[in-house]
ROMARZA-614703 format. One record per residue (C-alpha): residue number from 0; residue in three letters; x, z, y. Coordinates in nm, 3 decimals. Layout:
{sese:NUM torvex:ALA c1:X c3:Z c2:Y}
...
//
This chain:
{sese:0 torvex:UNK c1:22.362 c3:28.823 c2:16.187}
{sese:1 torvex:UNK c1:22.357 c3:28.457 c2:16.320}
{sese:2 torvex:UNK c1:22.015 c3:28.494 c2:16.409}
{sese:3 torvex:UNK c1:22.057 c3:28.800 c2:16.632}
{sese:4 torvex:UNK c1:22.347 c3:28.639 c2:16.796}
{sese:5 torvex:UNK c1:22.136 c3:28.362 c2:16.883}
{sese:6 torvex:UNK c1:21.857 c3:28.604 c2:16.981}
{sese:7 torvex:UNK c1:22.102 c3:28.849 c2:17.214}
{sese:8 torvex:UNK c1:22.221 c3:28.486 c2:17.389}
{sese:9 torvex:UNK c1:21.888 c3:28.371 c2:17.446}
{sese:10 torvex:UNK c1:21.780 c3:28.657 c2:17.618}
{sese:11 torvex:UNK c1:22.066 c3:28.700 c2:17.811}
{sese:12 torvex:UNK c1:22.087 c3:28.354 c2:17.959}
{sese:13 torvex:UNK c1:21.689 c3:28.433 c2:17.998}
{sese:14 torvex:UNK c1:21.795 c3:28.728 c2:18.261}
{sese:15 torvex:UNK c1:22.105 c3:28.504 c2:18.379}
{sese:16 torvex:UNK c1:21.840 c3:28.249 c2:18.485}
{sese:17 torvex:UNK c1:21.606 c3:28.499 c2:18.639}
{sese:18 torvex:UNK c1:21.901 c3:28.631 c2:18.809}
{sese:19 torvex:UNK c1:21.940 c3:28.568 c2:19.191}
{sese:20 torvex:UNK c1:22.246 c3:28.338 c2:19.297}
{sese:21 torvex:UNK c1:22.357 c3:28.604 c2:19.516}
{sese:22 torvex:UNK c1:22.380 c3:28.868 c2:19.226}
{sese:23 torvex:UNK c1:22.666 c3:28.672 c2:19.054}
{sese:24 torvex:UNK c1:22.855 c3:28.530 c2:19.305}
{sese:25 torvex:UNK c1:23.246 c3:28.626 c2:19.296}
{sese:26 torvex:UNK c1:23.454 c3:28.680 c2:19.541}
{sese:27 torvex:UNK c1:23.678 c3:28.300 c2:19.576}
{sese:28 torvex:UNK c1:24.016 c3:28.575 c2:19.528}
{sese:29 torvex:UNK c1:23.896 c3:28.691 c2:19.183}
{sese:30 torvex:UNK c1:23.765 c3:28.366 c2:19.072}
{sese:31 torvex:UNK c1:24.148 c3:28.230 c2:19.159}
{sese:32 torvex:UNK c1:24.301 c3:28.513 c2:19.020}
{sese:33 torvex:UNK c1:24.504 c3:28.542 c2:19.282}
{sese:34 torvex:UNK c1:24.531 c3:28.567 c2:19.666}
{sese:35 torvex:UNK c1:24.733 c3:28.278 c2:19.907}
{sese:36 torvex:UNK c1:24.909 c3:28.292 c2:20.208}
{sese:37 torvex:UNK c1:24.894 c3:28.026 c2:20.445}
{sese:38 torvex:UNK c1:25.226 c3:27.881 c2:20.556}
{sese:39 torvex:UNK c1:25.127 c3:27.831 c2:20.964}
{sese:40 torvex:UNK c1:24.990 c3:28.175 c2:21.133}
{sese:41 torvex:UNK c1:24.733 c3:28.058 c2:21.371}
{sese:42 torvex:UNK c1:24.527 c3:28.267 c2:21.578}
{sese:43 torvex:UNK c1:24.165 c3:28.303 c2:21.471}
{sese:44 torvex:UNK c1:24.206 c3:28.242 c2:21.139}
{sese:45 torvex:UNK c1:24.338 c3:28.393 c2:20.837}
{sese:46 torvex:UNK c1:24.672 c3:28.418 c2:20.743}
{sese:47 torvex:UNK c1:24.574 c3:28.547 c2:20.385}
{sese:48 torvex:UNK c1:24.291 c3:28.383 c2:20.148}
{sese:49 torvex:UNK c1:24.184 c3:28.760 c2:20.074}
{sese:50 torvex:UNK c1:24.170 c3:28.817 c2:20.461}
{sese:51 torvex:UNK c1:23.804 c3:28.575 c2:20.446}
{sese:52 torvex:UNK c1:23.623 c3:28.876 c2:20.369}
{sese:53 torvex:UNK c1:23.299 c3:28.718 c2:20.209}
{sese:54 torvex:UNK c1:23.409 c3:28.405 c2:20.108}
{sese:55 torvex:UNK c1:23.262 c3:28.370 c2:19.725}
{sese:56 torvex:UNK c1:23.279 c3:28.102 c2:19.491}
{sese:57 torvex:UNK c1:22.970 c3:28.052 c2:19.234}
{sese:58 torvex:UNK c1:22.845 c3:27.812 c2:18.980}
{sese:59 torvex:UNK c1:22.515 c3:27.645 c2:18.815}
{sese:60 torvex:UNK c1:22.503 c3:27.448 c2:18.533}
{sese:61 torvex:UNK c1:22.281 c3:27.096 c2:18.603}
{sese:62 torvex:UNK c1:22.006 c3:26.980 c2:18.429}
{sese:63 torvex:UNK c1:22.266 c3:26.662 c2:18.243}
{sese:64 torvex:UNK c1:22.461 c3:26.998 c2:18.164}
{sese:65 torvex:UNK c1:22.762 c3:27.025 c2:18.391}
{sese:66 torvex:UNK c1:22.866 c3:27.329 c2:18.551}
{sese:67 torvex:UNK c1:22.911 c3:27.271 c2:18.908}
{sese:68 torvex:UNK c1:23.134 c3:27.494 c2:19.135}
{sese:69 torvex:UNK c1:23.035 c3:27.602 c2:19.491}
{sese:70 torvex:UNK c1:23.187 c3:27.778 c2:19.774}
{sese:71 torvex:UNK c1:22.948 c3:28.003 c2:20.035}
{sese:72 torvex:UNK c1:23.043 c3:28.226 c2:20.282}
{sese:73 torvex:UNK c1:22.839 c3:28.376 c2:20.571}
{sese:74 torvex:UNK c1:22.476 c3:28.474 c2:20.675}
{sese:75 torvex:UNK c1:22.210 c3:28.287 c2:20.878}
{sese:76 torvex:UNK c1:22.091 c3:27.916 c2:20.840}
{sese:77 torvex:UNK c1:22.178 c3:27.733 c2:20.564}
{sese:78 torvex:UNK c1:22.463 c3:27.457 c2:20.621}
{sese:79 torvex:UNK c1:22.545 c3:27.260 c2:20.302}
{sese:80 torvex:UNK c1:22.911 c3:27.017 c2:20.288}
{sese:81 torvex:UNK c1:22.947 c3:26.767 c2:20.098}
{sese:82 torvex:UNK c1:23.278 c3:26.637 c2:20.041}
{sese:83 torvex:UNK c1:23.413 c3:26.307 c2:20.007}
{sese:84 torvex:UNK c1:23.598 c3:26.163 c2:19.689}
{sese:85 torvex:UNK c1:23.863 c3:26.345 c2:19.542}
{sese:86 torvex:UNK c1:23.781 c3:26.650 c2:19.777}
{sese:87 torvex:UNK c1:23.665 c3:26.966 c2:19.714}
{sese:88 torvex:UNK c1:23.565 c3:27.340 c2:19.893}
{sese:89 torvex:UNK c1:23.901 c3:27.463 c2:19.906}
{sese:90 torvex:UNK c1:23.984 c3:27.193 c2:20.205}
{sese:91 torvex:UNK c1:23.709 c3:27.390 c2:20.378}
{sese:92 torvex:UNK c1:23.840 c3:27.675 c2:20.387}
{sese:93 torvex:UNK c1:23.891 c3:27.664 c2:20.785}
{sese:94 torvex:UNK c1:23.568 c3:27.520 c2:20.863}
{sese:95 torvex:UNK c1:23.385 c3:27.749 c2:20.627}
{sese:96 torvex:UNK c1:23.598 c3:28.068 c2:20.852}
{sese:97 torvex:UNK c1:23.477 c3:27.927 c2:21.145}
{sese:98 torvex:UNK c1:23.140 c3:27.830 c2:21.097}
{sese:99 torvex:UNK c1:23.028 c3:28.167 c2:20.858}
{sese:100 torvex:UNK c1:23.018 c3:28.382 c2:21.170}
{sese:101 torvex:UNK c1:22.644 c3:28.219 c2:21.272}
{sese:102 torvex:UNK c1:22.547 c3:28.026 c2:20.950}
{sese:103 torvex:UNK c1:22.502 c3:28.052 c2:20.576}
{sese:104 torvex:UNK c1:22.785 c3:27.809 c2:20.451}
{sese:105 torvex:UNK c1:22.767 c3:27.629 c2:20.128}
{sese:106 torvex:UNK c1:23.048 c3:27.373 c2:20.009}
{sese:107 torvex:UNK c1:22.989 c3:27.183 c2:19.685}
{sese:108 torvex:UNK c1:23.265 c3:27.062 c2:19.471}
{sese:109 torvex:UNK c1:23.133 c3:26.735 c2:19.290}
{sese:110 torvex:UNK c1:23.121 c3:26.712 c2:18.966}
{sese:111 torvex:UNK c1:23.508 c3:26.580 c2:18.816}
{sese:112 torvex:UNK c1:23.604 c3:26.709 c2:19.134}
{sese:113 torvex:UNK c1:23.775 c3:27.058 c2:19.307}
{sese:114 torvex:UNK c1:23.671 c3:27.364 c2:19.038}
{sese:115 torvex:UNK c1:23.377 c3:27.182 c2:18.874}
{sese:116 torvex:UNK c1:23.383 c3:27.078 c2:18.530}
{sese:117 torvex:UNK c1:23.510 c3:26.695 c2:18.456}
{sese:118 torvex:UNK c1:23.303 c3:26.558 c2:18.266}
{sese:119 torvex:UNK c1:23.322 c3:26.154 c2:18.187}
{sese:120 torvex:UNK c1:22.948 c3:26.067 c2:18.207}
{sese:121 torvex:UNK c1:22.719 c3:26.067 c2:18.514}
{sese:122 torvex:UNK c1:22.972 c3:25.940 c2:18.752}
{sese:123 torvex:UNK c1:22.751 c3:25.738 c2:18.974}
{sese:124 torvex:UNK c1:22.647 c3:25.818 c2:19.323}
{sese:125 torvex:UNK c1:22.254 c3:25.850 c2:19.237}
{sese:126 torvex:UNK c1:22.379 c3:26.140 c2:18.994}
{sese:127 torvex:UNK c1:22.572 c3:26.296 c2:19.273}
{sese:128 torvex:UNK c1:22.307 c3:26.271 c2:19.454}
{sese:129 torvex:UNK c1:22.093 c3:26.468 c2:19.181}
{sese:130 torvex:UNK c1:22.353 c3:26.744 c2:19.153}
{sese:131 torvex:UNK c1:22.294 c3:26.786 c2:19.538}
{sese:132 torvex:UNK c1:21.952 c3:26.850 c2:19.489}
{sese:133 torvex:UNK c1:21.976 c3:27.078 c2:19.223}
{sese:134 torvex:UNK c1:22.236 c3:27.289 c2:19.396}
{sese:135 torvex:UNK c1:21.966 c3:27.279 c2:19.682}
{sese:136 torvex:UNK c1:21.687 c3:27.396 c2:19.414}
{sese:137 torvex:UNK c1:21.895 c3:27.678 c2:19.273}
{sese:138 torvex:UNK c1:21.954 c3:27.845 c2:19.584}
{sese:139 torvex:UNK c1:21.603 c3:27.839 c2:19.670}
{sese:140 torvex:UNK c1:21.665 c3:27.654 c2:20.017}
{sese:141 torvex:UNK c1:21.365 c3:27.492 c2:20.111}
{sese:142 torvex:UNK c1:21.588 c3:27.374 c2:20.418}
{sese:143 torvex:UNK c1:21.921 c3:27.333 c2:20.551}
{sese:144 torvex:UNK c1:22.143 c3:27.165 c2:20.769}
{sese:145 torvex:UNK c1:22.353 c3:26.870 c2:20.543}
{sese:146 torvex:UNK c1:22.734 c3:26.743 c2:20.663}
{sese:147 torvex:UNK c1:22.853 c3:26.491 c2:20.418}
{sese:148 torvex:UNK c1:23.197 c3:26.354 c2:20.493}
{sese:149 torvex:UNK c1:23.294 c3:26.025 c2:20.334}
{sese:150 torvex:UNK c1:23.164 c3:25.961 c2:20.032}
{sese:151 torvex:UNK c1:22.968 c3:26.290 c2:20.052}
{sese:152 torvex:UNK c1:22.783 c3:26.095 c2:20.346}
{sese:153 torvex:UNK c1:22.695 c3:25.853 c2:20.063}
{sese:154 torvex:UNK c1:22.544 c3:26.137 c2:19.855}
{sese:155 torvex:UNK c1:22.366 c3:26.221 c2:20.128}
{sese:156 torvex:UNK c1:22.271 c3:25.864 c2:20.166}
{sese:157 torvex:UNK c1:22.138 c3:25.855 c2:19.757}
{sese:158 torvex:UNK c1:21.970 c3:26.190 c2:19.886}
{sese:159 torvex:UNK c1:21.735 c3:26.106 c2:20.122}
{sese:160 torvex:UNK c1:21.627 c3:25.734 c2:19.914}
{sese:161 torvex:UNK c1:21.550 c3:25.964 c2:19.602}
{sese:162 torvex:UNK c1:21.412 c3:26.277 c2:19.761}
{sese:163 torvex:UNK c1:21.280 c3:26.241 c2:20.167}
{sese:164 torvex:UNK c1:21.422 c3:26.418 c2:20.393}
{sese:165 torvex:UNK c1:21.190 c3:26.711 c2:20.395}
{sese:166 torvex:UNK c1:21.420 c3:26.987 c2:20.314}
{sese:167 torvex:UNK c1:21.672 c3:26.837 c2:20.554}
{sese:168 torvex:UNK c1:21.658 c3:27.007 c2:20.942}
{sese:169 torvex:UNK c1:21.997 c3:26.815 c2:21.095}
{sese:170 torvex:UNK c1:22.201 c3:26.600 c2:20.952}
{sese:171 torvex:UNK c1:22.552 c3:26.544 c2:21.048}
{sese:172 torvex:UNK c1:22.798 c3:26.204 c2:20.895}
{sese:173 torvex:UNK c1:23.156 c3:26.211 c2:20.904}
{sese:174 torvex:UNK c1:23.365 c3:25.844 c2:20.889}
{sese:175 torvex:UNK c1:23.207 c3:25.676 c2:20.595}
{sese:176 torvex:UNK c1:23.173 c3:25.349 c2:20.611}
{sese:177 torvex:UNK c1:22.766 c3:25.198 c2:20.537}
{sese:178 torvex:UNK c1:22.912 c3:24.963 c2:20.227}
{sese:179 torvex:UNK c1:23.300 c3:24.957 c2:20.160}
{sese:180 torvex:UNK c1:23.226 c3:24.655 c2:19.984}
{sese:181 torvex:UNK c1:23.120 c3:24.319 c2:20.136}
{sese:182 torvex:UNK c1:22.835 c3:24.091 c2:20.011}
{sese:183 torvex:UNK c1:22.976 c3:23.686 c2:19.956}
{sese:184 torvex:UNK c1:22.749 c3:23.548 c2:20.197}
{sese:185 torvex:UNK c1:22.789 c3:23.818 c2:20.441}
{sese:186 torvex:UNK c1:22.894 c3:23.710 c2:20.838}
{sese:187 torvex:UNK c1:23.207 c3:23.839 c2:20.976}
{sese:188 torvex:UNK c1:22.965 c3:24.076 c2:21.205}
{sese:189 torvex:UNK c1:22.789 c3:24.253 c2:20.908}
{sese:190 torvex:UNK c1:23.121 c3:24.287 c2:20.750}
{sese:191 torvex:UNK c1:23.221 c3:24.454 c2:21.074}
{sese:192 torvex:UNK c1:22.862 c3:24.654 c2:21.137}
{sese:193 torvex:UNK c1:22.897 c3:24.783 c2:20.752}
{sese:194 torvex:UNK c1:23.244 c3:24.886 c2:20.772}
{sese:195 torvex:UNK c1:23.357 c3:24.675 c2:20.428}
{sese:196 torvex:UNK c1:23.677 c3:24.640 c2:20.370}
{sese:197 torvex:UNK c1:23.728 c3:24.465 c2:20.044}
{sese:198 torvex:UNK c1:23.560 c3:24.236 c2:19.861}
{sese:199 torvex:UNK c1:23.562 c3:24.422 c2:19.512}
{sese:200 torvex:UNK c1:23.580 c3:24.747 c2:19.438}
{sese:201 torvex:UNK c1:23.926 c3:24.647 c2:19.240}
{sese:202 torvex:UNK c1:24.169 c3:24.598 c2:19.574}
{sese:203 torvex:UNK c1:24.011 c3:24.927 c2:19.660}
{sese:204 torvex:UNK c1:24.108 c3:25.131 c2:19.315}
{sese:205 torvex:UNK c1:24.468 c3:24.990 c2:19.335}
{sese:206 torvex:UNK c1:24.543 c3:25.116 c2:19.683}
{sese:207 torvex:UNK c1:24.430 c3:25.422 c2:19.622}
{sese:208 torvex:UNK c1:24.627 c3:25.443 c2:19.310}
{sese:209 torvex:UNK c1:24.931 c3:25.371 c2:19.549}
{sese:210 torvex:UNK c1:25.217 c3:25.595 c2:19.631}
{sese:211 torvex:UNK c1:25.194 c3:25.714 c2:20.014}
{sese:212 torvex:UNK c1:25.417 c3:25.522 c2:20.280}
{sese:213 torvex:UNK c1:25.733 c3:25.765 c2:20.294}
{sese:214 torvex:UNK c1:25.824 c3:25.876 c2:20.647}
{sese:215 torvex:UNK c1:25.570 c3:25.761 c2:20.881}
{sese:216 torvex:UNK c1:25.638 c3:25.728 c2:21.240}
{sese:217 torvex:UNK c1:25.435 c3:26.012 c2:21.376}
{sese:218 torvex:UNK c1:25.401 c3:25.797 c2:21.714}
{sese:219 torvex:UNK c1:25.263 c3:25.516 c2:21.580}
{sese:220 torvex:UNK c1:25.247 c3:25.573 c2:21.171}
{sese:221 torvex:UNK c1:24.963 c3:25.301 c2:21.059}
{sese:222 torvex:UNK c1:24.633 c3:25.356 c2:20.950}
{sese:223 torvex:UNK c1:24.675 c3:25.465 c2:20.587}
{sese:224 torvex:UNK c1:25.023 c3:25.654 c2:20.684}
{sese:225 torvex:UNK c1:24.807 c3:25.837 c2:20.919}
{sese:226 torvex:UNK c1:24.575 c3:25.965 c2:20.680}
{sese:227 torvex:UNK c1:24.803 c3:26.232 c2:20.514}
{sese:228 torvex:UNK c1:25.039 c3:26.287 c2:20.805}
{sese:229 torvex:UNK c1:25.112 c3:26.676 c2:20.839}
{sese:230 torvex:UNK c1:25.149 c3:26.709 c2:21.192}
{sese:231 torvex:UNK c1:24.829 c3:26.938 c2:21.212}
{sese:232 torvex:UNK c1:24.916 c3:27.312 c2:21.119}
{sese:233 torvex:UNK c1:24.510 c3:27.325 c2:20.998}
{sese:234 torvex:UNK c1:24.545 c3:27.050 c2:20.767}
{sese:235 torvex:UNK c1:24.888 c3:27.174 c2:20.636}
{sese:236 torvex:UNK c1:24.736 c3:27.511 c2:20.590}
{sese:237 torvex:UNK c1:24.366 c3:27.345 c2:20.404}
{sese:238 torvex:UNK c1:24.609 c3:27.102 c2:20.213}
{sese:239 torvex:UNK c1:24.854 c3:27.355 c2:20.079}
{sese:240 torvex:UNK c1:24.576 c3:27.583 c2:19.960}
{sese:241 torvex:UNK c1:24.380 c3:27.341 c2:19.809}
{sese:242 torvex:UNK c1:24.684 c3:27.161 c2:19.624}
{sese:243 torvex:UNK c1:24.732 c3:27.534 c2:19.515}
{sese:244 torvex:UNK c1:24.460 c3:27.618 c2:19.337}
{sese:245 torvex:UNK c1:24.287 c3:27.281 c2:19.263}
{sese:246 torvex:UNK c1:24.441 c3:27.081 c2:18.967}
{sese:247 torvex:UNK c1:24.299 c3:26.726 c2:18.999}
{sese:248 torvex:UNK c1:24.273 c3:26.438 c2:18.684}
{sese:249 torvex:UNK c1:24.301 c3:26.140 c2:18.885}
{sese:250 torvex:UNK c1:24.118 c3:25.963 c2:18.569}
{sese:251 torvex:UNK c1:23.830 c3:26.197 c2:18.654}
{sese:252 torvex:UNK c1:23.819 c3:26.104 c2:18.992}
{sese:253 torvex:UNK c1:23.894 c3:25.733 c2:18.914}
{sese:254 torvex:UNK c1:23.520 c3:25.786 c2:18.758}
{sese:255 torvex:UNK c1:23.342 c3:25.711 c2:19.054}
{sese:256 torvex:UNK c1:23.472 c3:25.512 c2:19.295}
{sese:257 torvex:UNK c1:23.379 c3:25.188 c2:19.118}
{sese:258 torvex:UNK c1:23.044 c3:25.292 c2:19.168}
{sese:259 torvex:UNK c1:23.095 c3:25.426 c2:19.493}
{sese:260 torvex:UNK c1:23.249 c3:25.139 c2:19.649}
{sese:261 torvex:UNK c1:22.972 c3:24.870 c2:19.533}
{sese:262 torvex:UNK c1:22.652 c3:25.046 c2:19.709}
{sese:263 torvex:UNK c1:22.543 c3:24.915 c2:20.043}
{sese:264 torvex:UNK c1:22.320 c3:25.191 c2:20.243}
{sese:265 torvex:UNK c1:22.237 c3:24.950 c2:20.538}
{sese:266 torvex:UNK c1:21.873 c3:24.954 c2:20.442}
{sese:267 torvex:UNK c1:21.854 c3:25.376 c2:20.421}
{sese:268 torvex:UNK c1:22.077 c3:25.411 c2:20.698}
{sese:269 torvex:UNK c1:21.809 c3:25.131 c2:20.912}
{sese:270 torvex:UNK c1:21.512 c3:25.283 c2:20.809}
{sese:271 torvex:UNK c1:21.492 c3:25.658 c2:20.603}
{sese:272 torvex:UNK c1:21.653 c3:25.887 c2:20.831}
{sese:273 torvex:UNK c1:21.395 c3:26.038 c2:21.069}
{sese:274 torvex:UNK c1:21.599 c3:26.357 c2:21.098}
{sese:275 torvex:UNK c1:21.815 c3:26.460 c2:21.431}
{sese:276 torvex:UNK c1:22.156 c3:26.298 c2:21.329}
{sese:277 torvex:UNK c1:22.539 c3:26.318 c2:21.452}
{sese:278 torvex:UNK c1:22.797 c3:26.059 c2:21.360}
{sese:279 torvex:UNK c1:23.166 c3:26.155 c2:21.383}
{sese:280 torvex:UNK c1:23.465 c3:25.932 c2:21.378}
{sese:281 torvex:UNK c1:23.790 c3:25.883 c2:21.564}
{sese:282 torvex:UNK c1:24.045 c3:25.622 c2:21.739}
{sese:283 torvex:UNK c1:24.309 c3:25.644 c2:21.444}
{sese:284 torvex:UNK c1:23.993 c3:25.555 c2:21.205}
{sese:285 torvex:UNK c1:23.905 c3:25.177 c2:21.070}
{sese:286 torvex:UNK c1:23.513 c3:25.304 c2:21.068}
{sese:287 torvex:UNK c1:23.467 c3:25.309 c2:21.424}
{sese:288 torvex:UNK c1:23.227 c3:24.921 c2:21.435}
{sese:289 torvex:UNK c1:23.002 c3:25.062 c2:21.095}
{sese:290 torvex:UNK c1:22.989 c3:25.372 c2:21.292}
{sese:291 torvex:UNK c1:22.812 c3:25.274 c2:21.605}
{sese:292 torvex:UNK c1:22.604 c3:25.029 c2:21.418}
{sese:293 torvex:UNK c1:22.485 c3:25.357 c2:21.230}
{sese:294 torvex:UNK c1:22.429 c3:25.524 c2:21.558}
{sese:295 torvex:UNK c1:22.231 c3:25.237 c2:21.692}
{sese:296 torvex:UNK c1:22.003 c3:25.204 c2:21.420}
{sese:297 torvex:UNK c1:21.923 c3:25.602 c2:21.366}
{sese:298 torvex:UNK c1:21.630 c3:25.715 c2:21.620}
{sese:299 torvex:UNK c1:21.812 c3:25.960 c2:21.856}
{sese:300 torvex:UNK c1:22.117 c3:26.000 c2:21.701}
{sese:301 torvex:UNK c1:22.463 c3:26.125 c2:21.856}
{sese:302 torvex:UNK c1:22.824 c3:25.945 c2:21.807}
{sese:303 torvex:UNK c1:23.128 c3:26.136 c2:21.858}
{sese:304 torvex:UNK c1:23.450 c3:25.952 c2:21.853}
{sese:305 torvex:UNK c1:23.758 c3:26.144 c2:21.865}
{sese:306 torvex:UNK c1:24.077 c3:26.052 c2:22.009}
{sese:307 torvex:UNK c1:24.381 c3:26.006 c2:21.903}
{sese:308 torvex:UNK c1:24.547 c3:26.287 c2:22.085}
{sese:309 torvex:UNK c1:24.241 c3:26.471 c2:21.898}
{sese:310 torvex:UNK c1:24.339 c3:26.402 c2:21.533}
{sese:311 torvex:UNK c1:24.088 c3:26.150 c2:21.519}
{sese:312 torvex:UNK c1:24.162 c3:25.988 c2:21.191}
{sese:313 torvex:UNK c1:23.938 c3:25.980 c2:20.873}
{sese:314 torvex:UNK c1:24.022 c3:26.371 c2:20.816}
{sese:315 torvex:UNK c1:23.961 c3:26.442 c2:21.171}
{sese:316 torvex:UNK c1:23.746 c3:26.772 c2:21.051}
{sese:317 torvex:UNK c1:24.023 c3:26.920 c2:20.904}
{sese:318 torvex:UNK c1:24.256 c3:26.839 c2:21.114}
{sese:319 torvex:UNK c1:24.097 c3:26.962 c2:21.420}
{sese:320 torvex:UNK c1:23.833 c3:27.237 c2:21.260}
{sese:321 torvex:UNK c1:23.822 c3:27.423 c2:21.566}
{sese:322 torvex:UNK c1:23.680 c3:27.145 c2:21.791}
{sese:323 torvex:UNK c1:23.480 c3:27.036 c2:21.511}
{sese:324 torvex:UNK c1:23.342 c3:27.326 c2:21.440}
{sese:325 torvex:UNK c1:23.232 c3:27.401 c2:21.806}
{sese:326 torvex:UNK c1:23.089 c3:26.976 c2:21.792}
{sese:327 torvex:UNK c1:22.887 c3:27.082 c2:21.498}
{sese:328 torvex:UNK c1:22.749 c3:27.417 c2:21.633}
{sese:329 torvex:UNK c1:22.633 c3:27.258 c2:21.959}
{sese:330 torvex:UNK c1:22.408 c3:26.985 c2:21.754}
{sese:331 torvex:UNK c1:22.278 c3:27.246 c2:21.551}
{sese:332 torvex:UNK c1:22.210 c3:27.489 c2:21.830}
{sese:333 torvex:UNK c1:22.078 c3:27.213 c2:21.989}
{sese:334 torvex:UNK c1:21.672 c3:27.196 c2:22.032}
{sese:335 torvex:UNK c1:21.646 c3:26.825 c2:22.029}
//
């Protein structure tokens, strides 16, 4: 009896492998068991989660064995997010509404991190970076357009060192800094030019471990006060959702950023990227320096700072979807 049990799984995760991704996928409502309804009512997008007609959320399991969760929606071009720490594809759901009418759009929740398993090895940025590529593998892309935002820009980063940037057509970087943590012999100007802002990873862990400034000022609420600051109906909408249905273990998440923190991608940032490139950041954001430095050193690329009066803080993409959204379809469109 054992032995047929073993035979009848074998052969069926034979024909799950042979399967195509697009034969499983679920629609994002059934995975949740349940639909949402967004608490602002904004034109153009959808007031229910069950109104996204299309969006689907799917899984692979990775060669270390970790079953990764994705998010895809649309037809067309492949367009692949990466999110930063502790975020995940449900904080997409207005940029994935937006962008699905003209693209293929693919959001990957890191492993420990939105609906993907948490798992307490391979938390380094290099296996991140590995996951990305085997996401890439099992849907058969040979090439897509990449958005990594925060640390998902240093996935990206750990992407093109391991693998080239051949299956990469436009590449877009959202507000993360080139090495959060400084180097001891480091001048004030590299500091600036890499966008460090501690000088070990530990100062880093504890303020993120920190309870949010009650009651900002929404005039003039600081830099970290800004951050979470609901004054966007988007970002209450993304945030409310995703708080909903995502149940985060800030150990998990804790996993990486010790890792995270220590790399310094001056040297891919200088002299790997050879693909068309846009850099976003914003007024309210401390990145701004590390930022241009990036867009100085990256053949042809395109910096995009938003203003204040334009959300332009560190979550600037969710905050402001709909100008982001049209930002990001111009570069694409773009021939250049």
């Amino acid at each position: 009896m054992r032995a047929g049990v073993r035979l009848a799984l074998s052969l069926f995760a034979g024909a799950l492998a042979a399967t195509p991704a697009h034969v499983l996928a679920e629609p994002a409502v059934t995975v949740l068991g349940r639909d949402f309804t967004f608490p602002n009512k904004i034109d153009g997008l959808p007031d229910r989660l069950s109104d996204f007609k299309g969006l689907e959320i799917n899984r692979f399991v990775t060669n270390d064995g970790v079953t990764l969760s994705y998010w895809e929606a649309g037809n067309g071009a492949p367009l692949i997010f990466i999110p930063g720490w502790s975020a995940n594809g449900a904080e997409y759901i207005n940029l994935m509404y937006l962008l699905a009418r003209h693209h293929r759009v693919i959001v990957l929740d890191p492993r420990n991190q939105g609906l993907s398993q948490r798992v307490e090895y391979g938390n380094r940025i290099s296996r991140y970076s590995m996951d990305l590529k085997q996401l890439v593998d099992h849907l058969d892309i040979t090439q897509a357009d990449f958005c990594g935002w925060s640390m998902g820009a240093s996935v990206l980063w750990g992407y093109i060192d391991l693998f080239g940037t051949s299956s990469i057509r436009k590449l877009a970087l959202v507000d993360e800094p080139i090495s959060i943590v400084s180097h001891a012999d480091w001048s004030s100007q590299e500091r600036e030019e890499a966008g460090s802002i501690a000088s070990s990873p530990e100062p880093l862990l504890a303020a993120l471990g920190a309870p949010p400034p009650a009651n900002p000022d929404p005039k003039d609420p600081g830099l970290l006060a800004r951050l979470m600051l609901m004054d966007s109906p988007y970002f209450a909408n993304s945030e409310s959702f995703a708080r909903t249905v995502v149940k985060d273990d800030p150990k998990s998440l804790g996993l990486i950023m010790y890792d995270h923190a220590g790399n310094d991608w001056r040297d891919v940032v200088r002299a790997k990227i050879d693909r068309p490139t846009a850099i976003f950041t914003g007024e309210w954001s401390a990145n701004v320096p590390s930022q241009r430095w990036a867009q100085s050193v990256i053949p042809g690329s395109e910096l995009h700072i938003y203003s204040k009066a334009e959300q332009g803080d560190h979550f600037l993409m969710f905050k402001n979807p709909v100008k982001f959204a049209a930002d990001l379809e111009d570069f694409l469109r773009d021939s250049k």
